[in-house]
C-alpha positions, 0 to 999 in steps of 0.5 A: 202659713208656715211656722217656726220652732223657737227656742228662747234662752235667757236665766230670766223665768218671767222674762219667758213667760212674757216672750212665749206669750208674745211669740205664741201671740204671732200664730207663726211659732210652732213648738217653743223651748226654753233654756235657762243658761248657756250651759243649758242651750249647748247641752241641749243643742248638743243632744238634737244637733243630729236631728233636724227636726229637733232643732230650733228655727230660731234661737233668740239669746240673751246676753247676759247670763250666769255662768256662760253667757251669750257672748260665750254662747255664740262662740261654741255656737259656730263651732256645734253649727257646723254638724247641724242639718240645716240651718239656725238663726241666732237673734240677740235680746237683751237689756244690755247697754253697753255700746261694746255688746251693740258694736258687736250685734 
């Protein structure tokens, strides 16, 4: 059975803690990161986007966040994607309810 890395971003700690659990849970998750804010999950993409096998499989994204949040994220996403060696999949989880977010998803 193959496994996924997975790297969950959202400024909620308890929030990653229930979804680890979840994830790990599904015996398919390799190795699991977390990033706390756009700021974060650029800088850390930033630094492995050279190395594929540093790089997540899955990125789950919250929305709503401090500072950038996802829908800023997703933008500067395309553009670091470009120089990746293989590809990511971005899932949006958030609490959101606003129909303009679900329009977009």
């Amino acid at each position: 059975m193959s496994t996924f890395d997975v790297l969950v971003v959202d400024d909620d700690r308890s929030f990653h803690w229930v979804f680890n659990q979840a994830l790990k849970g599904t015996k398919k998750c390799g190795h699991i990161s977390n990033c706390l804010s756009g700021n974060e999950v650029i800088e850390f993409l930033a630094d492995y986007g050279r190395e594929a096998a540093s790089l997540p499989d899955i990125i789950f994204l919250d929305l709503n966040m401090p500072g950038i949040n996802g829908w800023a994220f997703l933008q500067r996403f395309q553009i670091l994607e470009k120089s990746f060696t293989k590809t990511i999949r971005v899932y949006v989880v958030s609490s959101s309810d606003n129909i303009e977010d679900r329009h977009y998803c």
